[in-house]
C-alpha positions, 0 to 999 in steps of 0.5 A: 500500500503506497501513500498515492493509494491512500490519499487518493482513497481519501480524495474518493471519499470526499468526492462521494460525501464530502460531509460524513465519511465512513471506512467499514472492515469490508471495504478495508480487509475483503475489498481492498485486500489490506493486511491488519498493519496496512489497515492501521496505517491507513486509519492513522494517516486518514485520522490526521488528515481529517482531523487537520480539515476540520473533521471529528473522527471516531474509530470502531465502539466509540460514542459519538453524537451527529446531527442532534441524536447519540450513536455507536460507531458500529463493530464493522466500521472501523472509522467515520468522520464528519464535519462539525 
């Protein structure tokens, strides 16, 4: 995995909802072919990039509160992020 893979992964994603971004294990682990440390690094570079854009970021079981109403990042998702 390069770092073009993963900002271009990152450009995608905005292009697709530039407000609300998620990363599910599937689309990480089976549609991607990660390995379990590529998928770390992955979440790590897309955590401070979005955090540097003025996003919140959320990883797997954490709580979050998005357009008035609490949630659960879910066990398939490995992280969401979204604007403030």
């Amino acid at each position: 995995m390069t770092d073009r893979f993963i900002f271009d992964y990152i450009a995608l994603k905005e292009q697709q909802n530039s407000e609300f971004i998620r990363y599910s294990y599937y689309e990480l682990k089976i549609k991607s072919n990660l390995s379990d440390e590529e998928i770390d690094r992955f979440l790590k570079v897309n955590r401070d990039y979005f955090e540097n854009h003025g996003y919140k970021v959320y990883f797997t079981n954490a709580r979050y509160k998005y357009n008035g109403a609490f949630q659960n990042v879910q066990p398939n998702e490995l992280m969401i992020a979204f604007k403030e």
